[in-house]
Backbone atoms as SQL, in Angstrom:
CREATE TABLE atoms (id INTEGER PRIMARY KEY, chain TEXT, resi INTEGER, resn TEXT, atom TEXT, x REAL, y REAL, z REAL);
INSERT INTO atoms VALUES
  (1, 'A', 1, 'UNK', 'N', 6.255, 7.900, -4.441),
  (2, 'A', 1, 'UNK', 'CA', 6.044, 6.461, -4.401),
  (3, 'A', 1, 'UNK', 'C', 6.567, 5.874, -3.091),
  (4, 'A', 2, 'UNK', 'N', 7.769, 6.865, -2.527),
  (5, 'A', 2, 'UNK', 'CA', 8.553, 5.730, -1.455),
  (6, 'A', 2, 'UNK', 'C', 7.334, 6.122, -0.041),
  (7, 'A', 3, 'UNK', 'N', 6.627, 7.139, -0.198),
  (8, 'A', 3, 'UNK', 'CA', 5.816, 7.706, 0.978),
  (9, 'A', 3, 'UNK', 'C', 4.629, 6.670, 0.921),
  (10, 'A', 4, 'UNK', 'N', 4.197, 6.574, -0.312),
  (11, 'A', 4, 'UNK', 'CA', 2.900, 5.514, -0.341),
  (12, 'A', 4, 'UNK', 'C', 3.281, 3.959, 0.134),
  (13, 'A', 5, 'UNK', 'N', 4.460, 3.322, -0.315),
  (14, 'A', 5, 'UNK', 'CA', 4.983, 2.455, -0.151),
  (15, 'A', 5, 'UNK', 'C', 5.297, 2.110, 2.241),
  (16, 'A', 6, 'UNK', 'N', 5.460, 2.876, 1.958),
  (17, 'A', 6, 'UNK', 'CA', 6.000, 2.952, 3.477),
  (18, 'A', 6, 'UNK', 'C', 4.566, 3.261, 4.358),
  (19, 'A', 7, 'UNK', 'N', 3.692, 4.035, 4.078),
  (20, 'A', 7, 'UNK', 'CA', 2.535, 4.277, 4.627),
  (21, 'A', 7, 'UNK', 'C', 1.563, 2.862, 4.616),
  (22, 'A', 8, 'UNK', 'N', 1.397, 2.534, 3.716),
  (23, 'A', 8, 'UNK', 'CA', 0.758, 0.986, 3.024),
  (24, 'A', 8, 'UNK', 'C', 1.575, -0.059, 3.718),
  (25, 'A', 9, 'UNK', 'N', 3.002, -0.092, 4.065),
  (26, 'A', 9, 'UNK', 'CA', 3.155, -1.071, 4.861),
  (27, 'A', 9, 'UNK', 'C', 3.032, -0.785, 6.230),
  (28, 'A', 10, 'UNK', 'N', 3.308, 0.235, 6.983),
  (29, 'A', 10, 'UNK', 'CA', 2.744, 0.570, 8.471),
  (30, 'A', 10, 'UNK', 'C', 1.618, 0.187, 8.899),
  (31, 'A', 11, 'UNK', 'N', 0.547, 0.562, 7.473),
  (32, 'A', 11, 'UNK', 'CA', -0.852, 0.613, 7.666),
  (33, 'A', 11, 'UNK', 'C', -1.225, -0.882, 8.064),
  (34, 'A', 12, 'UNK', 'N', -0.868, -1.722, 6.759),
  (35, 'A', 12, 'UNK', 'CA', -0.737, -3.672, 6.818),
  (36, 'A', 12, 'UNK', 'C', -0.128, -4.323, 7.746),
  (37, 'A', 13, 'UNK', 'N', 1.026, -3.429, 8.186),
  (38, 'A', 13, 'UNK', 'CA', 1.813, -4.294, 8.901),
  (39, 'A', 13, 'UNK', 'C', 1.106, -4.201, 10.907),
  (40, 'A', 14, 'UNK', 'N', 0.667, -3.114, 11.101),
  (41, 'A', 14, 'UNK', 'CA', 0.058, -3.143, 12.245),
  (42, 'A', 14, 'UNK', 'C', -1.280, -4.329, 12.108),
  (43, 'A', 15, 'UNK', 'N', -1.692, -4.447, 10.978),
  (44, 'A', 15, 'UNK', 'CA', -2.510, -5.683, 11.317),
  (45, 'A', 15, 'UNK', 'C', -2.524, -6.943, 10.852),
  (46, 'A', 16, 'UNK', 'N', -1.929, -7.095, 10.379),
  (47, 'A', 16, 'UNK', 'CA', -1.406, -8.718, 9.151),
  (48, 'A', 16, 'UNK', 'C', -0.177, -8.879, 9.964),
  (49, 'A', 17, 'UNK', 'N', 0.100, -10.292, 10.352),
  (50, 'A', 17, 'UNK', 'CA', 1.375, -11.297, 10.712),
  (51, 'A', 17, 'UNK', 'C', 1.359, -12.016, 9.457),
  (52, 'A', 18, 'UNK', 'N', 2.197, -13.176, 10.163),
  (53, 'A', 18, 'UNK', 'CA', 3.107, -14.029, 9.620),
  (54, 'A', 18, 'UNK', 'C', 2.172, -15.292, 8.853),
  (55, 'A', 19, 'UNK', 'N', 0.928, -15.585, 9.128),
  (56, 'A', 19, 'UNK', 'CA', -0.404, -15.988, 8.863),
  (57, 'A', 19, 'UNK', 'C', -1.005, -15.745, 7.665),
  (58, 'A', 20, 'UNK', 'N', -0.917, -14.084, 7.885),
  (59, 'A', 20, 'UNK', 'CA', -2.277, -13.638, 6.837),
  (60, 'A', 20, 'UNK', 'C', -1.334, -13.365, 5.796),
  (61, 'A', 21, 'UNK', 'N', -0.421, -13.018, 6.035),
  (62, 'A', 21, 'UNK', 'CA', 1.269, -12.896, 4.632),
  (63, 'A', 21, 'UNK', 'C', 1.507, -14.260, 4.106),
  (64, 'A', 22, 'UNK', 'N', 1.383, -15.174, 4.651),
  (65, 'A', 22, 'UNK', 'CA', 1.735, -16.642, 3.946),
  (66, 'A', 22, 'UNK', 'C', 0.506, -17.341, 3.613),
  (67, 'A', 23, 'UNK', 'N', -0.457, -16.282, 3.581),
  (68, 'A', 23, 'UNK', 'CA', -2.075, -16.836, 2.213),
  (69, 'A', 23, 'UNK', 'C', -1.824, -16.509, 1.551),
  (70, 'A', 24, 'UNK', 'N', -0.808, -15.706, 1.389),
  (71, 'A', 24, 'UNK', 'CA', -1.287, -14.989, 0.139),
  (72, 'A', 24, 'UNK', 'C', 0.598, -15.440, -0.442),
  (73, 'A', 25, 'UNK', 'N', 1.768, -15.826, 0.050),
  (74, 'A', 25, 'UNK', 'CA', 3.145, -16.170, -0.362),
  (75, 'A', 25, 'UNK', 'C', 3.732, -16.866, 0.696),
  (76, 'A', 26, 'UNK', 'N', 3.452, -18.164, 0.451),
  (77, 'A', 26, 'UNK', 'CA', 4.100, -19.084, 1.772),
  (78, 'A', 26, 'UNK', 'C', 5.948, -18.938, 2.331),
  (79, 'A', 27, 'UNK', 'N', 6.505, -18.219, 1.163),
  (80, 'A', 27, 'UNK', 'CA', 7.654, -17.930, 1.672),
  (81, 'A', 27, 'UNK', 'C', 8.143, -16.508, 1.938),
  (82, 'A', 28, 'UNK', 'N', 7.113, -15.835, 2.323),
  (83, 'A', 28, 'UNK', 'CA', 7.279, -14.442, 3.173),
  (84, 'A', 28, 'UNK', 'C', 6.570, -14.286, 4.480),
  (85, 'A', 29, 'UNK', 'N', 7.314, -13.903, 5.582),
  (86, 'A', 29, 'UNK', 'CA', 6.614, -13.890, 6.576),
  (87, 'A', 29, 'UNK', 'C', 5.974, -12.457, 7.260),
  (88, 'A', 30, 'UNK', 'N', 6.198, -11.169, 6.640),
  (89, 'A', 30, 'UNK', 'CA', 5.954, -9.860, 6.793),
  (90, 'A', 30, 'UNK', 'C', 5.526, -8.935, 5.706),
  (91, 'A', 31, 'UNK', 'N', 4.705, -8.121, 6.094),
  (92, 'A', 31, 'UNK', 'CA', 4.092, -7.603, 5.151),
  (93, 'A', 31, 'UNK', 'C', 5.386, -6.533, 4.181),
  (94, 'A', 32, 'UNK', 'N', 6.002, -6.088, 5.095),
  (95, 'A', 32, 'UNK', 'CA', 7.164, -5.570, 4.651),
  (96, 'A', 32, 'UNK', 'C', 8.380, -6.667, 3.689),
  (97, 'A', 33, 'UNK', 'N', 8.326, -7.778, 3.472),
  (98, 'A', 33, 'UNK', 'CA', 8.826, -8.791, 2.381),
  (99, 'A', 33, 'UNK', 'C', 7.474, -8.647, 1.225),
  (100, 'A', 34, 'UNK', 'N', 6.716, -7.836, 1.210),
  (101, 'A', 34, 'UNK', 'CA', 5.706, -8.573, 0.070),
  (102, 'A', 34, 'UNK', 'C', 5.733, -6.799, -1.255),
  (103, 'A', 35, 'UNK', 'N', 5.098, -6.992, -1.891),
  (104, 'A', 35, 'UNK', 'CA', 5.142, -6.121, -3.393),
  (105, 'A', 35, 'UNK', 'C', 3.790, -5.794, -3.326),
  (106, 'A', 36, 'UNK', 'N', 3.522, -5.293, -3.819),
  (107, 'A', 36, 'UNK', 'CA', 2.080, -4.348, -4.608),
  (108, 'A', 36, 'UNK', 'C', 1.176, -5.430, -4.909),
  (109, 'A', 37, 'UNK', 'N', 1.661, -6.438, -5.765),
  (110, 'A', 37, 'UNK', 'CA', 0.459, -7.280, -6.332),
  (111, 'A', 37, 'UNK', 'C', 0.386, -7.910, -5.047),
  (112, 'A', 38, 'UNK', 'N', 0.895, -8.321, -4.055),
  (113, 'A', 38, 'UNK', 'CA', 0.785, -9.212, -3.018),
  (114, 'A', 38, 'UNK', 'C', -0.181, -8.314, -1.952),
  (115, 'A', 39, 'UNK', 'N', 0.200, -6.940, -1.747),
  (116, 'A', 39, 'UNK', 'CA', -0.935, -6.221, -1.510),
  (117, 'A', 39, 'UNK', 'C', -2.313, -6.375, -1.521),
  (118, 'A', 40, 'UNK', 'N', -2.356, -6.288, -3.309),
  (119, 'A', 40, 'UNK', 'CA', -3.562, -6.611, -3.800),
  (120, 'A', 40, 'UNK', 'C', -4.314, -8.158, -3.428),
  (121, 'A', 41, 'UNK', 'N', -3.526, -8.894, -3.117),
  (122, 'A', 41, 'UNK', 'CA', -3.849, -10.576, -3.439),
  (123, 'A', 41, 'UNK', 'C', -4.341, -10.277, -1.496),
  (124, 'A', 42, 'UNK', 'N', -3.752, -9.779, -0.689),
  (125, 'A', 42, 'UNK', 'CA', -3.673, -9.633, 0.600),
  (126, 'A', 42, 'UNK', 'C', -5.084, -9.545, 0.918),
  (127, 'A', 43, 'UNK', 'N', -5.388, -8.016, -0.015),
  (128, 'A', 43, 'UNK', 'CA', -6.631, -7.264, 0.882),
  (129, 'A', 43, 'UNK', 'C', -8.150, -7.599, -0.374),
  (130, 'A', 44, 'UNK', 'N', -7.476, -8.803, -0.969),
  (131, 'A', 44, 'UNK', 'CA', -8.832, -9.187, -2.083),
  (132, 'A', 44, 'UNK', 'C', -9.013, -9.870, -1.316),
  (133, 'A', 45, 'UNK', 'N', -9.324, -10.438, 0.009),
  (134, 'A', 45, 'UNK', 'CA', -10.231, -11.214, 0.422),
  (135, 'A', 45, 'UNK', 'C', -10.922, -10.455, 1.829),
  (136, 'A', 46, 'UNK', 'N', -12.677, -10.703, 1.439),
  (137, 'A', 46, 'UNK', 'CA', -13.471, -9.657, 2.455),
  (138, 'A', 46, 'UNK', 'C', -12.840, -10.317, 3.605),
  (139, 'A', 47, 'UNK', 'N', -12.482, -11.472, 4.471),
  (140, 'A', 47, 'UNK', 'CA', -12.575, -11.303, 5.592),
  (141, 'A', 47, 'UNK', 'C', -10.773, -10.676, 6.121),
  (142, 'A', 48, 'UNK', 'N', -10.273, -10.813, 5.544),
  (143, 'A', 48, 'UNK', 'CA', -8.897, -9.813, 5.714),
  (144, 'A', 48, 'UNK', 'C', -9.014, -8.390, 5.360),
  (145, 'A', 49, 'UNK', 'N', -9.805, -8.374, 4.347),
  (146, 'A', 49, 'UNK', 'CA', -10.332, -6.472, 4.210),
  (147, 'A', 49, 'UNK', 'C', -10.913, -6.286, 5.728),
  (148, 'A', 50, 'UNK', 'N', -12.156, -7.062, 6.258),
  (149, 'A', 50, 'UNK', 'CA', -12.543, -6.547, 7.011),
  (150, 'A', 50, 'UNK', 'C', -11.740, -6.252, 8.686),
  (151, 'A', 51, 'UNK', 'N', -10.257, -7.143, 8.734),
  (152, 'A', 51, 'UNK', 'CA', -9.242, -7.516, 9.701),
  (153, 'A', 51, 'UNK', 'C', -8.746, -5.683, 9.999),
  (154, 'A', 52, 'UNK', 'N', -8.488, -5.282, 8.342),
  (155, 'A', 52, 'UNK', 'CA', -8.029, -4.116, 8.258),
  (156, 'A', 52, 'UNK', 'C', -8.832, -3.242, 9.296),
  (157, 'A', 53, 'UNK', 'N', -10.348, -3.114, 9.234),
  (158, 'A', 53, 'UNK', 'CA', -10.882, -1.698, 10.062),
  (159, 'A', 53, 'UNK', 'C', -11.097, -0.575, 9.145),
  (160, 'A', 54, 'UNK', 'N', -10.988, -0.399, 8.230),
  (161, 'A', 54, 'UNK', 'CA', -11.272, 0.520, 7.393),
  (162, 'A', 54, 'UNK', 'C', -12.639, 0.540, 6.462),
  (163, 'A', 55, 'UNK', 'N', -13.942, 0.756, 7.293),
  (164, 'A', 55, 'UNK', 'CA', -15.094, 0.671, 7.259),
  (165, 'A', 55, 'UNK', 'C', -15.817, 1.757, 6.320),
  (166, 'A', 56, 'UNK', 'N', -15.022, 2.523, 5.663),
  (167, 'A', 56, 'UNK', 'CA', -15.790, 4.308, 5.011),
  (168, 'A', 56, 'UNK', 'C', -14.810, 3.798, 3.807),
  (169, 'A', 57, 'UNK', 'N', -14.065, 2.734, 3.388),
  (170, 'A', 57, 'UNK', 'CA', -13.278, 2.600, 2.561),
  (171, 'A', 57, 'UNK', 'C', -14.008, 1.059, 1.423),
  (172, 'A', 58, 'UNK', 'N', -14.334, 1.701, 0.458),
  (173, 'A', 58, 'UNK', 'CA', -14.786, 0.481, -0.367),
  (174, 'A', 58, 'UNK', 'C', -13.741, -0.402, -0.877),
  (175, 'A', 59, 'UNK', 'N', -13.440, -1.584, -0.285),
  (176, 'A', 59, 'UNK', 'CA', -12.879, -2.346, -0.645),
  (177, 'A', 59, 'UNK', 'C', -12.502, -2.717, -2.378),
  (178, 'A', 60, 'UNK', 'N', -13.158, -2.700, -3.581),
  (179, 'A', 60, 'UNK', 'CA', -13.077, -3.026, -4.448),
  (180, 'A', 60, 'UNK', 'C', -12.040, -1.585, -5.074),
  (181, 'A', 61, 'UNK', 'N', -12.705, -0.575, -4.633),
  (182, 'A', 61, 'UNK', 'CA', -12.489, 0.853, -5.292),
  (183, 'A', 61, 'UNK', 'C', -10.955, 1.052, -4.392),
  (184, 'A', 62, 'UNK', 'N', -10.662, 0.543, -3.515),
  (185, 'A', 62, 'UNK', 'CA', -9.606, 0.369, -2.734),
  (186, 'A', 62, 'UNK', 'C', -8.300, -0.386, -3.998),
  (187, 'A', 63, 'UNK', 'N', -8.624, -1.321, -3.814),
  (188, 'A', 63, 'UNK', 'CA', -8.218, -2.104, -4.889),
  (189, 'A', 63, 'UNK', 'C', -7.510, -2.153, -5.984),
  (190, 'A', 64, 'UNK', 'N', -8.935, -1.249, -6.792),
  (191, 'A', 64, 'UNK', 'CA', -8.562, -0.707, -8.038),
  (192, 'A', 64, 'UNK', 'C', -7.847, 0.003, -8.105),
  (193, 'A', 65, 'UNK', 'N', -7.722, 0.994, -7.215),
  (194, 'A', 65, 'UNK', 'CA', -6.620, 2.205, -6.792),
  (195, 'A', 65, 'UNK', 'C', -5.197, 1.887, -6.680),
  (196, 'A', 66, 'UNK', 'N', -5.223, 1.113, -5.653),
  (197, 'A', 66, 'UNK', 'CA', -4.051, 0.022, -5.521),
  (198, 'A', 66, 'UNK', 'C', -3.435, -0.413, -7.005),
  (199, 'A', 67, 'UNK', 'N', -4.157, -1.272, -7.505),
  (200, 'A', 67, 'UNK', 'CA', -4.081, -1.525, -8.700),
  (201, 'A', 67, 'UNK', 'C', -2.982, -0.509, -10.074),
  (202, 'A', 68, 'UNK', 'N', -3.621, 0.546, -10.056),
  (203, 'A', 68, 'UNK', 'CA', -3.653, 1.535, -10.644),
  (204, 'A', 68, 'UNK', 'C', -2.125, 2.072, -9.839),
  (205, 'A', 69, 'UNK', 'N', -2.359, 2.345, -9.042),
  (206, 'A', 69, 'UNK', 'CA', -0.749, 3.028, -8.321),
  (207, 'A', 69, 'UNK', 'C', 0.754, 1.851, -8.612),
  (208, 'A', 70, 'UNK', 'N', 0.382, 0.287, -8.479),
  (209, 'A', 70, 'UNK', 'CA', 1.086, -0.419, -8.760),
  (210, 'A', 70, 'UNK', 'C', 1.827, -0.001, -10.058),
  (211, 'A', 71, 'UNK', 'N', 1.236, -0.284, -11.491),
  (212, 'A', 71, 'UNK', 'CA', 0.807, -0.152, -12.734),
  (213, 'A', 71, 'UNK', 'C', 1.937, 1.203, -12.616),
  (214, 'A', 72, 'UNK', 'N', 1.666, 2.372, -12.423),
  (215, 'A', 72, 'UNK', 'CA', 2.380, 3.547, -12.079),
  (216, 'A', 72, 'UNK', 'C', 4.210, 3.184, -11.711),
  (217, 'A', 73, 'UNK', 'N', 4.168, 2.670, -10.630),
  (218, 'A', 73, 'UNK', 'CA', 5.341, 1.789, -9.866),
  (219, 'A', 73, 'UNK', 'C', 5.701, 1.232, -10.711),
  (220, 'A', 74, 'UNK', 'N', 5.405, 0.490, -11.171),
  (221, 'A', 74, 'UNK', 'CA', 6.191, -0.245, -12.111),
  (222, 'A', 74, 'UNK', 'C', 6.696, 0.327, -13.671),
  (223, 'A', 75, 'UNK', 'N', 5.904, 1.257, -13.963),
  (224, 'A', 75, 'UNK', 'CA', 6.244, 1.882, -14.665),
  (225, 'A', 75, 'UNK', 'C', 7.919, 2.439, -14.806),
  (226, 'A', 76, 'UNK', 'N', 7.819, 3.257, -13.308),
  (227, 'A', 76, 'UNK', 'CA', 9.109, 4.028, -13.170),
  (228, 'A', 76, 'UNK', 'C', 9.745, 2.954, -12.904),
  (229, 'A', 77, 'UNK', 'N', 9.361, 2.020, -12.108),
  (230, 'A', 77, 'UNK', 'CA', 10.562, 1.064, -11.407),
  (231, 'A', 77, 'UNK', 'C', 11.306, 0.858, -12.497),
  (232, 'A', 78, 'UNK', 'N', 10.622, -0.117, -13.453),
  (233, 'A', 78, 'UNK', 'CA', 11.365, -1.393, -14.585),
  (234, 'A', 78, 'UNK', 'C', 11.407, -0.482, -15.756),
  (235, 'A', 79, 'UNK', 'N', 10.622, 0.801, -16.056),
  (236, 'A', 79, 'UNK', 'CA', 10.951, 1.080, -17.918),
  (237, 'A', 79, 'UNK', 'C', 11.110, 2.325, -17.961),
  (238, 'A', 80, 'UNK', 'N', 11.451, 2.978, -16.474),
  (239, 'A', 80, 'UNK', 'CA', 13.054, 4.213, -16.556),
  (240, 'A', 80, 'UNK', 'C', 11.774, 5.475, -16.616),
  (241, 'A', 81, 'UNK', 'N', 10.248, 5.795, -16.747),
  (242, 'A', 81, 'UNK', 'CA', 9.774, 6.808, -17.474),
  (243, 'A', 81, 'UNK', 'C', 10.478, 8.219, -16.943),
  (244, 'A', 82, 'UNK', 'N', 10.624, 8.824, -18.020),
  (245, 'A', 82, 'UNK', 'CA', 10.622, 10.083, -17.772),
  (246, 'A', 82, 'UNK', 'C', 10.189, 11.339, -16.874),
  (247, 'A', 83, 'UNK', 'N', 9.061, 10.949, -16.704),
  (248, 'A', 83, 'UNK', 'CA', 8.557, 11.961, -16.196),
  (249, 'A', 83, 'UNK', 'C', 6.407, 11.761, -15.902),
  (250, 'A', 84, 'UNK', 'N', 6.015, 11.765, -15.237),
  (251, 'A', 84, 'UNK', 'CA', 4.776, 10.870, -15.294),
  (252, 'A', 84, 'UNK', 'C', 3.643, 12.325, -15.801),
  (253, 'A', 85, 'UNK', 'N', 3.096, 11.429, -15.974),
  (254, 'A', 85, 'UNK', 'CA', 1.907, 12.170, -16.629),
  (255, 'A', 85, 'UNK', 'C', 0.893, 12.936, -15.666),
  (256, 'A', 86, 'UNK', 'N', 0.113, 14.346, -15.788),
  (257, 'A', 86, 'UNK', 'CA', -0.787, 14.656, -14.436),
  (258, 'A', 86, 'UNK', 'C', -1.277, 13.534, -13.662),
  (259, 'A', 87, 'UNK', 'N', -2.272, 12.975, -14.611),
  (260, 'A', 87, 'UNK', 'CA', -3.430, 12.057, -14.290),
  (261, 'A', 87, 'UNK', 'C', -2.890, 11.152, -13.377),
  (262, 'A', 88, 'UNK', 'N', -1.290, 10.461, -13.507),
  (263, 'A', 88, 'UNK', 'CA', -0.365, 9.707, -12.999),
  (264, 'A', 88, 'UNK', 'C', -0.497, 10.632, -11.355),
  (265, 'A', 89, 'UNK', 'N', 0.132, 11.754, -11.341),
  (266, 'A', 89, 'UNK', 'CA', 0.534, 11.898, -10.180),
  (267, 'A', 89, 'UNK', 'C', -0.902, 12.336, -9.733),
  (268, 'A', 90, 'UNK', 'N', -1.736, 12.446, -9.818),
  (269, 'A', 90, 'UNK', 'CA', -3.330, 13.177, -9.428),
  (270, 'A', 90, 'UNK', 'C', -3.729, 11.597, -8.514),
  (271, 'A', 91, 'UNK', 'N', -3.090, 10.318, -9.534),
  (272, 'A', 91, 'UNK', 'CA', -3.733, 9.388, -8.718),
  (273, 'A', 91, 'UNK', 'C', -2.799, 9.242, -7.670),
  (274, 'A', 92, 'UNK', 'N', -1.287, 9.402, -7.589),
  (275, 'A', 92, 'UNK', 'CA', -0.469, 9.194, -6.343),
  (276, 'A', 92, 'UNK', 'C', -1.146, 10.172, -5.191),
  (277, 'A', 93, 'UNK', 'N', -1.095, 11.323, -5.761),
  (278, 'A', 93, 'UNK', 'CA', -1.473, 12.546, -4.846),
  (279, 'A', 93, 'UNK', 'C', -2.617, 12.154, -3.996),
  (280, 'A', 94, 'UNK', 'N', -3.353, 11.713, -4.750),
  (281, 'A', 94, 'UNK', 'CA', -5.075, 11.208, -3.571),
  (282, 'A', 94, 'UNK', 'C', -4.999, 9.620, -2.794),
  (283, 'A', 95, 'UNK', 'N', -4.108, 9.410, -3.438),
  (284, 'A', 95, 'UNK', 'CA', -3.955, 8.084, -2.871),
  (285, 'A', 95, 'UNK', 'C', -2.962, 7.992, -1.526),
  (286, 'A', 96, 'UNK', 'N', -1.856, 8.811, -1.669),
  (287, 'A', 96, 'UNK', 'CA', -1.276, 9.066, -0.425),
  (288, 'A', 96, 'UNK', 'C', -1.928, 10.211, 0.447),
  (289, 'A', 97, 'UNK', 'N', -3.027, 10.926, 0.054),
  (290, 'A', 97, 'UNK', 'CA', -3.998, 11.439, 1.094),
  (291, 'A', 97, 'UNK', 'C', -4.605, 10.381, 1.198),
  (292, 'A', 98, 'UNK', 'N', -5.560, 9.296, 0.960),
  (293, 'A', 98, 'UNK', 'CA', -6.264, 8.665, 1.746),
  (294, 'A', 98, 'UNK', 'C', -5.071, 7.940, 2.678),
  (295, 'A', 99, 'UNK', 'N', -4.110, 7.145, 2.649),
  (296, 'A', 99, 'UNK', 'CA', -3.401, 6.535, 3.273),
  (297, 'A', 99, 'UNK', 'C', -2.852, 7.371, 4.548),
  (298, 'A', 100, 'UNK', 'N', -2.883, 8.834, 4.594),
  (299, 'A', 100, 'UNK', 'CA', -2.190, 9.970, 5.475),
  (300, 'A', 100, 'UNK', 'C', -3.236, 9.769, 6.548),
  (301, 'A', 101, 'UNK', 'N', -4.436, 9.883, 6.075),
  (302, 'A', 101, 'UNK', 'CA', -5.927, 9.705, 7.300),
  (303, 'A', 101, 'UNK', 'C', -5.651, 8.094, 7.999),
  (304, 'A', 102, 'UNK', 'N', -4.992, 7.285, 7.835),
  (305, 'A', 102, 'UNK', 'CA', -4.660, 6.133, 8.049),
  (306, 'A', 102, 'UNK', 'C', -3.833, 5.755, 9.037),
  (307, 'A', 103, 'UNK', 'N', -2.597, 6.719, 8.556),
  (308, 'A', 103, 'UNK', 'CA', -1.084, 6.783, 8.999),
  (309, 'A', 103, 'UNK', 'C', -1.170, 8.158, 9.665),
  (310, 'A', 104, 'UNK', 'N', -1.342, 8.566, 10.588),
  (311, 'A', 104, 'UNK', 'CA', -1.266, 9.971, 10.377),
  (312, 'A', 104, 'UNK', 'C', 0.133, 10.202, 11.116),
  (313, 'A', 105, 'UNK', 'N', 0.812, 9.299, 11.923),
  (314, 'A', 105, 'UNK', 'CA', 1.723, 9.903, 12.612),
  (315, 'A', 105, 'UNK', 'C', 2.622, 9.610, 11.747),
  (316, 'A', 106, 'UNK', 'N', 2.689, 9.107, 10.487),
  (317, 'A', 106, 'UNK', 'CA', 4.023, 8.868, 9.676),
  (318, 'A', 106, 'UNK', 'C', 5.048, 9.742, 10.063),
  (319, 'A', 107, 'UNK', 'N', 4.837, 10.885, 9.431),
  (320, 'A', 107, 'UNK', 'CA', 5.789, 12.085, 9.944),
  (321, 'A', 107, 'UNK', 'C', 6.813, 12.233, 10.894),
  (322, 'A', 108, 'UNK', 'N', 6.215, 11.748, 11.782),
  (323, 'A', 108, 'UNK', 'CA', 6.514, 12.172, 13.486),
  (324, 'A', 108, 'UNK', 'C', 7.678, 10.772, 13.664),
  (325, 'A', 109, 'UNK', 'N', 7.035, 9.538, 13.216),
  (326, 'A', 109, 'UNK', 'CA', 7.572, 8.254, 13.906),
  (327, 'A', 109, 'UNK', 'C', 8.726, 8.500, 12.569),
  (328, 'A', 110, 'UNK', 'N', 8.777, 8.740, 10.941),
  (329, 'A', 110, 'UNK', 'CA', 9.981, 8.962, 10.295),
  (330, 'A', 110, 'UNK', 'C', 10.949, 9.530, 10.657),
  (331, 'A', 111, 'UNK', 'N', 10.658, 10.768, 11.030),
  (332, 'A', 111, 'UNK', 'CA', 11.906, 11.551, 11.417),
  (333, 'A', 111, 'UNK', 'C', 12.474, 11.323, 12.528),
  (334, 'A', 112, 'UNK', 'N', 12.083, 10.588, 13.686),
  (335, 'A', 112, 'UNK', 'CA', 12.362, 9.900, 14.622),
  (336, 'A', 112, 'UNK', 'C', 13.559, 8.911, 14.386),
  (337, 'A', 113, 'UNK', 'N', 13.316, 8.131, 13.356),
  (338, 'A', 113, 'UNK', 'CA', 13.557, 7.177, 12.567),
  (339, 'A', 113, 'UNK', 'C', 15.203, 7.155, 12.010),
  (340, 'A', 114, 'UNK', 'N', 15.077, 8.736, 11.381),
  (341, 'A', 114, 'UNK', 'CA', 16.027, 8.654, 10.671),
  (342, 'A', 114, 'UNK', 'C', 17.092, 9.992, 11.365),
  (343, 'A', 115, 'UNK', 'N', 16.989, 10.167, 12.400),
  (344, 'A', 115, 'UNK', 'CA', 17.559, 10.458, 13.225),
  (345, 'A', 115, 'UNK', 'C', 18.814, 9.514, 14.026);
């Protein structure tokens, strides 16, 4: 979760300011202050989907995914689960591959990072 989380904001944050973050929560100014549903509220509108650049990526099915990974997140966050279910991690697993084609230098600029 913390890899998807961090990839998803690199990804937003190279193209969303202080503007396109306060359409969607007038009292946050970075994409890195905002949550999952704010995510969602972010990239539900086509002409900020289209700000993104991610043209081979269906916006709705984007979304839903999003959606769905939140739902997950919150799961573990607030009600402790145990242990997640395949289907659970099958959707993290593909979801932080599409985000890796995105991010690709994550890797490189983390360990940098935490050095």
């Amino acid at each position: 979760m913390g890899e998807i989380e961090r990839r998803l904001r690199r990804c937003l944050g190279r193209v969303y300011g202080e503007a396109d973050v306060q359409k969607v929560h007038k009292k946050k100014i970075s994409v890195d202050e905002m949550m999952f549903g704010e995510y969602i509220r972010l990239l539900d509108n086509e002409e900020r989907w289209d700000k993104l650049g991610w043209p081979l990526v269906d916006r709705s099915h984007f979304i839903g995914l999003l959606g769905r990974v939140k739902d997950v997140r919150n799961t573990v966050m607030h009600f402790n689960a145990p242990s997640l279910k395949a289907e659970q991690l099958a959707l993290l697993d593909s979801f932080v591959s599409m985000l890796r084609l995105y991010d690709p230098d994550y890797g490189a600029t983390s360990m940098g990072q935490a050095m």
